[in-house]
C-alpha positions in Angstrom: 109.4 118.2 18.8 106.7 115.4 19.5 106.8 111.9 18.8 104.5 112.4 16.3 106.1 114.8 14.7 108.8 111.9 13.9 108.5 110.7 9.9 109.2 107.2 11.2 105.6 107.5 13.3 104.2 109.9 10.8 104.2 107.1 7.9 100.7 105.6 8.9 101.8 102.7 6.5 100.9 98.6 7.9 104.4 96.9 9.1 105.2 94.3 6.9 106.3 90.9 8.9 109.2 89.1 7.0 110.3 85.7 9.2 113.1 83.8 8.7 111.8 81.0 6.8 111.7 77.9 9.5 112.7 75.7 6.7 116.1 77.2 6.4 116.6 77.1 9.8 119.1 74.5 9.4 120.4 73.7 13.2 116.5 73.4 14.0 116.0 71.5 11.4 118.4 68.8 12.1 117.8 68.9 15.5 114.1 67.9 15.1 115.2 65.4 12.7 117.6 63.9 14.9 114.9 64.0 17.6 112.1 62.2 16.2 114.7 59.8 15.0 115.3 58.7 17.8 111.9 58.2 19.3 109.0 55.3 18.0 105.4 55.5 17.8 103.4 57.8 20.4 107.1 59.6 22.0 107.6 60.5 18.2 104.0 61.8 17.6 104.2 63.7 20.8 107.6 65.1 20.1 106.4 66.3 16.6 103.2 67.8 18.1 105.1 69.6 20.7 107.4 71.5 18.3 104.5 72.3 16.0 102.2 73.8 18.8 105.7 75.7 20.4 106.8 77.3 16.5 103.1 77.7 16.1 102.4 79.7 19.4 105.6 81.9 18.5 104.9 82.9 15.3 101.3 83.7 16.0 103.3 85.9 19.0 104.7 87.8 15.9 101.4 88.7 14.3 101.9 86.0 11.6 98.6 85.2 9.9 97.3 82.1 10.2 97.7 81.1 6.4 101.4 82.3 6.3 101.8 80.2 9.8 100.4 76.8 8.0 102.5 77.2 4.9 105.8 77.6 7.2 104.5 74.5 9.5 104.4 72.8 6.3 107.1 73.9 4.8 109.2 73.2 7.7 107.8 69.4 8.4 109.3 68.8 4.7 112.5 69.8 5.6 112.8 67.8 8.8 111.2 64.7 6.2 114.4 65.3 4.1 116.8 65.5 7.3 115.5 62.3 8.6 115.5 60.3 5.3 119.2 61.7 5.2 120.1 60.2 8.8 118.1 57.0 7.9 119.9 56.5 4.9 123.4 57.7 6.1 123.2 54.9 8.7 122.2 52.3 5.7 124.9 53.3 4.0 128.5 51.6 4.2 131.3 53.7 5.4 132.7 55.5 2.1 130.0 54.9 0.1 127.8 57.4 -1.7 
């Protein structure tokens, strides 16, 4: 028996990429968040611009296409907006409040 002769090899069909969508990567997600909180002006625009050219460079590493890499940038930069507007407003907020 060959490799070709394999059904798995044999199938000819594309792969079909499925990521983990970044957004629900929670850990990264707060992490990033809590990051950028607490860095100002350039350091925070630098921050952000690091993790975007690092998740973009590892997803194109996948064979992501560029359109499906954009929508999970952007997708992903929402999240981290909702983490941080939780962390700003948690420190607002009085102990026991909600």
């Amino acid at each position: 028996m060959q490799l070709d002769d394999l059904p798995l090899f044999a199938s000819g069909a594309p792969a079909t990429i499925i990521v983990f969508p970044l957004e629900r990567r929670v850990g990264k997600v707060r992490r990033t968040a809590q990051l950028l909180s607490e860095r100002h002006g350039d350091e925070a625009a630098l921050y952000w611009k690091q993790v975007v050219s690092s998740t973009r460079r590892s997803l194109e590493r996948v064979g992501l296409p560029d359109v499906d890499i954009e929508a999970e940038i952007l997708t992903f930069r929402d999240a981290v907006q909702v983490e941080l507007n939780r962390i700003t407003c948690g420190a607002r907020s009085p102990a026991g409040a909600s």
